[in-house]
C-alpha positions in Angstrom: 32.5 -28.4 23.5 35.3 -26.7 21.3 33.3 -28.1 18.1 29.8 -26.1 19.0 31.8 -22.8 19.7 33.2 -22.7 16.4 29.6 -23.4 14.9 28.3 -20.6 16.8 26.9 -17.8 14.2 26.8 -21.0 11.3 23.2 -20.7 11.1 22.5 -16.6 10.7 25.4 -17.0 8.0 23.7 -19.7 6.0 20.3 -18.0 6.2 22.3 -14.8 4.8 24.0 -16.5 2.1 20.9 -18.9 1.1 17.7 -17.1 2.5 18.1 -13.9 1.2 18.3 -14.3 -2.2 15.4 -17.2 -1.9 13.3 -14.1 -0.7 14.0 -12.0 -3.5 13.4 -14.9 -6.3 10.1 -15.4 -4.2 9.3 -11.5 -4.2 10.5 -11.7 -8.1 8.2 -14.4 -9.4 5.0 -13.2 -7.4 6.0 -9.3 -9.4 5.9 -11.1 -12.4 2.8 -13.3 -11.9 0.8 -9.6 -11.2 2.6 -8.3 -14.6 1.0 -10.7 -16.5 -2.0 -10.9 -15.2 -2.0 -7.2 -15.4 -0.9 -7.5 -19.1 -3.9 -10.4 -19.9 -6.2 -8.3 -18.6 -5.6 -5.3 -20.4 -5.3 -7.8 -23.6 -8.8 -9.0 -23.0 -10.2 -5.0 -22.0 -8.8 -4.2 -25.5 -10.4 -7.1 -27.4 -14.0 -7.0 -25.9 -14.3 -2.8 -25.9 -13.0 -3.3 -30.0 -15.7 -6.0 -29.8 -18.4 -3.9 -28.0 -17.4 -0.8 -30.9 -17.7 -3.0 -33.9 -21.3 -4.0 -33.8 -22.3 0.1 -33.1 -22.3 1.1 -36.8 -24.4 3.0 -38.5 -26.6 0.5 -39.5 -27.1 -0.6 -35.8 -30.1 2.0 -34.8 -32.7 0.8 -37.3 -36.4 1.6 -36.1 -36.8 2.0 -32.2 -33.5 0.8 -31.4 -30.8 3.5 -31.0 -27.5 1.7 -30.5 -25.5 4.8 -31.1 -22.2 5.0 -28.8 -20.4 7.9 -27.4 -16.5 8.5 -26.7 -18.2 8.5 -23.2 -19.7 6.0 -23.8 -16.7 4.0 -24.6 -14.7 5.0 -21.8 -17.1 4.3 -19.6 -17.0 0.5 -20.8 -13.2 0.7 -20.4 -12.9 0.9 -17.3 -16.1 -1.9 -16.4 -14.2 -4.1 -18.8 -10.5 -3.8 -17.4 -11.8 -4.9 -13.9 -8.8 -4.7 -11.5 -6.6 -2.0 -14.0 -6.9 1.8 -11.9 -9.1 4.4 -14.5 -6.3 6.6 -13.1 -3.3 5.1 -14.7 -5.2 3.6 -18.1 -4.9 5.0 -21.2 -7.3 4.9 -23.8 -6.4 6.0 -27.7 -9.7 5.5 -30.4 -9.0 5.5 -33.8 -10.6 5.7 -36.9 -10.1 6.8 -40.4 -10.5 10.6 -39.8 -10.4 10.8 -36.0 -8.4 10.0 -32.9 -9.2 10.9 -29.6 -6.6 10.3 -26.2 -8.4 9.4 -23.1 -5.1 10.5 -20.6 -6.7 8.6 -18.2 -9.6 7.1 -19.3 -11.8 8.7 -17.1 -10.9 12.1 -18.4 -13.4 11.0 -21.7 -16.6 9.5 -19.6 -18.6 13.0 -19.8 -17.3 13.5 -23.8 -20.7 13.1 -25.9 -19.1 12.6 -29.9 -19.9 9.7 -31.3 -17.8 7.0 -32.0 -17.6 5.9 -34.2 -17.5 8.8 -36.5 -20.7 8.9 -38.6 -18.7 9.5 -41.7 -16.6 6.2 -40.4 -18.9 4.1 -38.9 -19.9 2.4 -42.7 -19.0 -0.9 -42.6 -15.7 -2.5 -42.9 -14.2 0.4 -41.3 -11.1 -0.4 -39.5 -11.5 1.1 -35.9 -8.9 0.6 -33.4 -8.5 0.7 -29.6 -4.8 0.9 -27.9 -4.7 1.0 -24.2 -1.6 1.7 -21.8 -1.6 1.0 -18.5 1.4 2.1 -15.8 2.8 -1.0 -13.7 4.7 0.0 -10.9 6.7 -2.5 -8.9 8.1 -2.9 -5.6 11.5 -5.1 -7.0 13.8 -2.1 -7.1 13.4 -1.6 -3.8 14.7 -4.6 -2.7 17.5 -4.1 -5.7 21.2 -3.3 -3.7 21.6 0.5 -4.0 18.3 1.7 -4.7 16.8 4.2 -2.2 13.5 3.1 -0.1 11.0 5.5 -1.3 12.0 4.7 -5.0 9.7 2.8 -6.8 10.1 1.3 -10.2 7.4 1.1 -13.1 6.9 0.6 -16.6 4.2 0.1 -19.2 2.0 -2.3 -20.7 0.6 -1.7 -24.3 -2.2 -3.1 -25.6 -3.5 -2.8 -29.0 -7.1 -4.3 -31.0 -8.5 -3.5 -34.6 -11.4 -4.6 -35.9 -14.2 -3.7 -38.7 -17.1 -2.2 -38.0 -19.6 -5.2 -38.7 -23.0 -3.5 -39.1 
């Protein structure tokens, strides 16, 4: 009898000291597992849109065929491309030789008609390139000792692709 009213309150205190931080590496590990699938695909958005530039030279529209791409154009194939990544919080920034243009968010550029590539860069073997930044916000400083509820932490992931203009 004197043994279990000692023990009394054993069980909350080891479930404090243990459970606890098992939470947080729990909480920590699934935060990272979005980052990087966050980060892969805003790796593969930048690789296939660079992709999807490159073979919209000049020689692409030949006869009947008019391949020719907007900036719109290219935003617009952003955002299908980064499915899952918010057109609100990517950034998109095209450039060539003579021209740049910032997409602060992408879906500011959908209705911009220039063509991109530049026709005076759209020769081939013209290095276009494509950087994209998206804005990760996590829920781990929340749980973080001292932080205030309604804080939330973020940060961003760059991507970057260049590639030649093929034809």
């Amino acid at each position: 009898m004197n043994k279990r009213r000692r023990s009394r309150g054993s069980t909350v205190l080891e479930f404090a000291l243990v459970g606890v931080p098992m939470i947080l590496v729990f909480v920590s590990i699934v935060e990272i597992g979005l980052a990087m699938w966050t980060y892969t695909s805003l790796a593969y958005t930048a690789k296939e849109l660079n992709r999807y530039i490159a073979v919209h030279g000049k020689h692409c529209s030949s006869g009947t065929n008019n391949c020719a791409l907007t900036v719109g154009d290219v935003a617009t194939a952003a955002e299908s491309y980064g499915m899952g990544l918010s057109s609100s919080t990517l950034n998109l920034t095209l450039t060539s030789p003579s021209t740049t243009y910032n997409c602060n968010p992408v879906s500011s550029c959908t209705s911009n008609s220039n063509a991109w590539p530049p026709v005076a860069d759209s020769t081939v073997g013209t290095l276009i390139q494509v950087k994209l930044q998206y804005q990760v916000n996590t829920v781990l400083p929340v749980m973080w000792p001292g932080s205030a509820p309604a804080n939330y932490g973020g940060y961003n992931l760059w991507a970057y692709s260049a590639q030649r203009v093929l034809f």
